[in-house]
Structures are given as C-alpha cells and as structure tokens.
C-alpha positions as CSV (number, residue, x, y, z in Angstrom):
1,X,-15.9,-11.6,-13.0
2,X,-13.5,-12.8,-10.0
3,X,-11.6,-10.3,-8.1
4,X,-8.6,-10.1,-8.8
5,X,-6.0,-11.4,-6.0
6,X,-2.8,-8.8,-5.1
7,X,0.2,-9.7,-7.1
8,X,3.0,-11.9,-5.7
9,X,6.0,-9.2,-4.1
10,X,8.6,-10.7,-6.8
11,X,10.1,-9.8,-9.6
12,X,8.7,-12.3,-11.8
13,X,5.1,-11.6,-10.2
14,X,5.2,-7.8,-11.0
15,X,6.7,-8.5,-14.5
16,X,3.9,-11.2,-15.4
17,X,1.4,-8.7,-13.8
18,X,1.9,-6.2,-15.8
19,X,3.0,-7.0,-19.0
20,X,-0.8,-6.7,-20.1
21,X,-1.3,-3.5,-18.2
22,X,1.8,-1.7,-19.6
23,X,0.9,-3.5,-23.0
24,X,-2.3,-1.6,-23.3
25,X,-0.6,1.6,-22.0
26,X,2.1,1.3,-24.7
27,X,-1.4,0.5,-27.5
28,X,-3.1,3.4,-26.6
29,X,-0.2,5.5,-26.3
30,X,0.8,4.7,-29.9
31,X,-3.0,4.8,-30.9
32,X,-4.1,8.3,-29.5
33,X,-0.9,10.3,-28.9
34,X,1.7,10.1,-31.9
35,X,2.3,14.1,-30.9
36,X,3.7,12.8,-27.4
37,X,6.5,11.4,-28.6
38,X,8.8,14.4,-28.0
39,X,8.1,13.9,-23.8
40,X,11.2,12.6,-22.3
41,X,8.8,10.1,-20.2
42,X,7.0,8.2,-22.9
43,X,5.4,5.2,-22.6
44,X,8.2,3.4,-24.7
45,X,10.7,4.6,-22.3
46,X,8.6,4.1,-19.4
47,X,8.0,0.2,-20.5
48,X,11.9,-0.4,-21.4
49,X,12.7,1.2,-17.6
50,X,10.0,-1.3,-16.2
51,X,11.9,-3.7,-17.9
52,X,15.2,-2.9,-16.4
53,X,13.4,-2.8,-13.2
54,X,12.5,-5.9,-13.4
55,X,16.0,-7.1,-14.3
56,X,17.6,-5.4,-11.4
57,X,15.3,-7.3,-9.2
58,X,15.5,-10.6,-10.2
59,X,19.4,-10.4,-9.9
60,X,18.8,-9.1,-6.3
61,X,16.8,-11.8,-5.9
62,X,19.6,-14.7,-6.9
63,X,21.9,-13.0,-5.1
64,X,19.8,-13.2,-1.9
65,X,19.0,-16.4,-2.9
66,X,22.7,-17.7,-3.2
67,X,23.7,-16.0,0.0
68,X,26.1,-13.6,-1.5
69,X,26.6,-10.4,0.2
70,X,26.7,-8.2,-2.9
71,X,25.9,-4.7,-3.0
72,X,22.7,-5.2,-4.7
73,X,20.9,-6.8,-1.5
74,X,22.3,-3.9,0.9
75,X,19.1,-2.2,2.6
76,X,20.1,1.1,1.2
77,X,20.1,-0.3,-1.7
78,X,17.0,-1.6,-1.8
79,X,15.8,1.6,-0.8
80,X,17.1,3.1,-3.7
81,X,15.7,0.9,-6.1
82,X,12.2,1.2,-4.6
83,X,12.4,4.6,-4.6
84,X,13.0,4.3,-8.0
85,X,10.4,1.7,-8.9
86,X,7.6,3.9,-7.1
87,X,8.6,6.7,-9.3
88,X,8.4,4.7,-12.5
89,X,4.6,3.5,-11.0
90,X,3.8,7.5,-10.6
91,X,4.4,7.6,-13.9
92,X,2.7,4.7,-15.1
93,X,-0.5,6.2,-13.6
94,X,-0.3,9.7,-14.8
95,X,-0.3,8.2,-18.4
96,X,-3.2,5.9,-17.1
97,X,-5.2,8.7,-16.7
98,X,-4.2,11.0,-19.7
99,X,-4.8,8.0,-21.9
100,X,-8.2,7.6,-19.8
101,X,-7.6,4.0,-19.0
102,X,-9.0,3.3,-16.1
103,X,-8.8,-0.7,-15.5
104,X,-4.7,0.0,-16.5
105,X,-4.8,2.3,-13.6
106,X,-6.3,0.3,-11.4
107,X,-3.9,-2.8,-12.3
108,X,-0.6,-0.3,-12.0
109,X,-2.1,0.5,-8.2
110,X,-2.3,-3.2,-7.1
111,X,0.8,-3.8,-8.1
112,X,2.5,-0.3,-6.2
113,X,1.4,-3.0,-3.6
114,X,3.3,-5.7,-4.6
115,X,6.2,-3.1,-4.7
116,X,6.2,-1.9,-1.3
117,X,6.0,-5.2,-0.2
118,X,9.2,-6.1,-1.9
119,X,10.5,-3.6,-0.8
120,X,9.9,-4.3,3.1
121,X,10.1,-7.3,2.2
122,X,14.2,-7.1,1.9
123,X,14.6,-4.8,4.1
124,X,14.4,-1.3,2.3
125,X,13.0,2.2,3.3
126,X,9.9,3.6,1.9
127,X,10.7,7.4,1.4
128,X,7.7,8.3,0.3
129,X,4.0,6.5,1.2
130,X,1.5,8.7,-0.6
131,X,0.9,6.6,-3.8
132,X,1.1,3.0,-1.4
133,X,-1.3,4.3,0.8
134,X,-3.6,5.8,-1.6
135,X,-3.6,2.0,-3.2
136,X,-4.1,0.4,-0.3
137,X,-7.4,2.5,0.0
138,X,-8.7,1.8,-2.6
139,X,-8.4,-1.6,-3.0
140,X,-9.4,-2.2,1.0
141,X,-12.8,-0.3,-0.6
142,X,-13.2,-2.4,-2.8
143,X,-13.2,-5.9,-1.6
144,X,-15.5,-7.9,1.2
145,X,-13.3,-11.1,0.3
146,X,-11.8,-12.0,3.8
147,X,-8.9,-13.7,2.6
148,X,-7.5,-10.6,0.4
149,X,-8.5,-8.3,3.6
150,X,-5.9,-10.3,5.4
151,X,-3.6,-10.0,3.3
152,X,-4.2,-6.0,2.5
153,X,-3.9,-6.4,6.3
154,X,-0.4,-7.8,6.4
155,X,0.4,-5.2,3.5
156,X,0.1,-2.5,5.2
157,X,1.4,-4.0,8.4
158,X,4.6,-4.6,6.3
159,X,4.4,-0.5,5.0
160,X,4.3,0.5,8.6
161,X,7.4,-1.3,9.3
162,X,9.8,-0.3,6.6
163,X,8.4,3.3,6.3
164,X,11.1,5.7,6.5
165,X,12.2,6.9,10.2
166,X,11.3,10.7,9.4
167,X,8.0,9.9,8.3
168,X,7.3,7.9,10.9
169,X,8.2,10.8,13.6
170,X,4.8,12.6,12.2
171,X,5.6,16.1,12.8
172,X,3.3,17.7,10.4
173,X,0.4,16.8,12.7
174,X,-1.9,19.5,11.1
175,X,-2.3,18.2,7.9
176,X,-5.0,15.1,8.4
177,X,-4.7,13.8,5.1
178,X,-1.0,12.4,5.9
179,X,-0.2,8.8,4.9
180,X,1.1,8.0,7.9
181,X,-1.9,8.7,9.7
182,X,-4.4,7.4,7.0
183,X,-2.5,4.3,6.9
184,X,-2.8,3.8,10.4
185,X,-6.2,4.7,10.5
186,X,-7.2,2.4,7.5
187,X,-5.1,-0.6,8.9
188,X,-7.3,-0.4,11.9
189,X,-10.3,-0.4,9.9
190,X,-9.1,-3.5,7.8
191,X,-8.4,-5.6,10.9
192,X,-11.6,-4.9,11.9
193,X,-13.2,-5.4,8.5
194,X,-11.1,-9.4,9.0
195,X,-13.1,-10.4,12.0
196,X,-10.0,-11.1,14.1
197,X,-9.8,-9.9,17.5
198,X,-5.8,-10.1,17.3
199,X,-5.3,-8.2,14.5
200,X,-7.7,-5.8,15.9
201,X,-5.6,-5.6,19.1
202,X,-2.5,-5.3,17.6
203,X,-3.7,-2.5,15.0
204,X,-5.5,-0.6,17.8
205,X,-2.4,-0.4,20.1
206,X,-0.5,0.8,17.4
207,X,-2.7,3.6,16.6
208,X,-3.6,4.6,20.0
209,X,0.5,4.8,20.4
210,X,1.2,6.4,17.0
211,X,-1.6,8.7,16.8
212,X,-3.5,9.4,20.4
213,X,-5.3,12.3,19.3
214,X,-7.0,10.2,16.6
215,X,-8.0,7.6,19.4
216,X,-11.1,8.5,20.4
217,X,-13.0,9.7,17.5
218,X,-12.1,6.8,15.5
219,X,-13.0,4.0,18.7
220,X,-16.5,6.4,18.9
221,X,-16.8,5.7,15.0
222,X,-16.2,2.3,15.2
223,X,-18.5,2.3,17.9
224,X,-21.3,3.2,15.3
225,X,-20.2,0.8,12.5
226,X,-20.8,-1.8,15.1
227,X,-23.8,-0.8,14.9
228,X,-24.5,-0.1,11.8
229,X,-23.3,-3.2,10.1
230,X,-24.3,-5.7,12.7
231,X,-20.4,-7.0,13.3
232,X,-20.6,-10.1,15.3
233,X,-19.9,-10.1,19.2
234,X,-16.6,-10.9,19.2
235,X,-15.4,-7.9,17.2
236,X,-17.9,-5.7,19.3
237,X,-16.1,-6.4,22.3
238,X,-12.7,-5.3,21.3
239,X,-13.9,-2.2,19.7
240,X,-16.4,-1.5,23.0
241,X,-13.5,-1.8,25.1
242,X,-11.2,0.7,23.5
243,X,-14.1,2.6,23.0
244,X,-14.4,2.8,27.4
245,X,-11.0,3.4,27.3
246,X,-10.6,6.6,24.7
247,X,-13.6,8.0,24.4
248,X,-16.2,7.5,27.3
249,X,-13.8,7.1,30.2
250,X,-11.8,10.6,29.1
251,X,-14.8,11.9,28.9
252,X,-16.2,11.8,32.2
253,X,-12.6,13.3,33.3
C-alpha cells in the first residue's frame, strides 16, 4: 500500500482528509456505543464542530485571499481558532482510541499536522505543542521516503517558528520529555535522516542555541548512528564536526 503523503495546510485539504476518518469515527460510534450519547463530546457533536471549523477557515482563507483586513485573518485570531481546532483533534483521538480504531487515529494525527501548519502558516501562535509534536514523531518513525522527510522537516521547522513565546523560553528544563526540546531534538534527527548538509546545519545551530545541554550527547549519538547506518560522507562530516565541537573538544577541557 503507498504511504500516505501529509495533508495539504488548507481548509479544503483537512476537510477532504478527513471526511473518511471522522466518517468511520461517527460509524463505530453509532455501532458500539449507543450508551455514550449522554457525553456532552460525542462524536456527532465532535463532527458538526469539525464542520464549523472548517467553515471558519475557508472564510479566513477568502478574506486573506481578497486582501481584506477583517478580523478573522488577525494573528490573534488565528491563534484562537488553532487553539481551538487542536482541541477538537484531542478529542478526535481520545474517541479513536476508546472506539479502538487505530488507522482513524493515525489519520487524525497526520492531519494535527496539517493544522499547525495552517496555523504558522498565517501567522498564529501554537499554545500548546504536545499533540503536534507527538505526531510529528510518529510519522518521522514511520517513513524512509525522502521527499515526505523534507517536508516533516519543513513542518516542524514551521512549529518552531510560530510556537508560543513562553514555551519557547524553556524554563521547565527538568522535565526531558518537553515538546520543545523533543521537537528540537527530533528536527535535528530528520534533517539528518534528509541527507542535506544545510538542513543539517541549520537544525544543528538551532539546537545547540536552544538547548546546549542537549548538545553533546545527541552530536556523540549521532556520532554512532553514523556508524551504525552507514550514512554517506557528506552527512558524516557535518555531524563529525559538531561532534569535535560539543562533545570531544569540551571534553579534553
């Protein structure tokens, strides 16, 4: 079966992408859970709100589109409609998994993608990261295809940039399983993963700025991988070099 490719960051492109997904949700929902009906979060509900979504967007979109300055295309109100659309996708996958469909979940995640994307993409906030990064993950796992690690890549490139300023001052540094610092950590392994010295350069800096601590472990990992997995030369040399730089050069001081 070919992999499927991320969904296009539009309104129309989430709404054609998940009409099957949320579909299925809404068939097993009505198959295996009559008693649920009383839960103020139903998938009934939760499909007619994706619906409105939708709706909202595409009218942001024309207004964008026609230059108009209305209120809809304002950043912060981008931001709130994102933070409303990622809590409508929580959603969607907590039924996922209570209805024990797994591919629905998995379709849902790729498109949380698609909705951070739009949401950077027109120049919102992301206030929260942990379900964008958590499908990032997965779906960087789960390809080898170069061209969709490029754009995961660019993805999460576009995350970093419109994540919200208070996340991005990391303060609780003693909790490693942070999205902020997975993120970073996983970009870097993605631009590796591409084969593309620049990206490599450009993810490396940012971690070595963002998160210094993290530096030289993760350069004396990568070290290994090279290794491991036989990356070509090209890659080896910008991973050897920061590996000199943060983890055998500190070393010897």
């Amino acid at each position: 079966m070919p992999r499927m490719k991320l969904p296009h960051a539009t309104a129309d492109g989430l709404r054609s992408g998940l009409s099957a997904p949320l579909g299925e949700l809404l068939d097993a929902w009505q198959q295996r859970a009559p008693s649920a009906q009383a839960d103020s979060s139903t998938p009934p509900l939760l499909v007619a709100a994706f619906e409105q979504l939708f709706d909202v967007m595409a009218r942001s979109e024309s207004a964008d589109a026609a230059g108009a300055g209305a209120a809809g295309v304002r950043p912060e109100a981008i931001t709130e409609v994102g933070e409303y659309a990622l809590e409508l996708f929580d959603q969607a996958l907590q039924w996922s998994n209570r209805l024990d469909l797994p591919e629905v979940f998995s379709a849902v995640q790729a498109h949380i993608i698609a909705m951070a994307c739009w949401i950077a993409g027109r120049g919102g906030q992301l206030l929260s990261l942990e379900a964008v990064v958590d499908a990032l993950a997965r779906r960087a796992n789960s390809t080898q295809d170069p061209g969709e690690l490029l754009a995961l890549y660019e993805a999460m490139s576009a995350v970093l940039q419109a994540t919200a300023e208070t996340i991005q001052q990391d303060l609780e540094k003693s909790n490693p399983g942070r999205p902020w610092r997975i993120l970073h950590l996983n970009r870097a392994i993605v631009a590796t993963r591409t084969h593309q010295p620049d990206l490599m350069e450009e993810a490396f800096a940012d971690l070595t700025r963002r998160l210094p601590q993290d530096a030289a472990g993760f350069f004396s990992q990568g070290m290994e991988q090279m290794d491991l997995l036989n990356y070509p030369p090209h890659v080896r040399a910008v991973m050897d070099r920061y590996y000199r730089k943060w983890s055998v050069n500190r070393s010897l001081h």
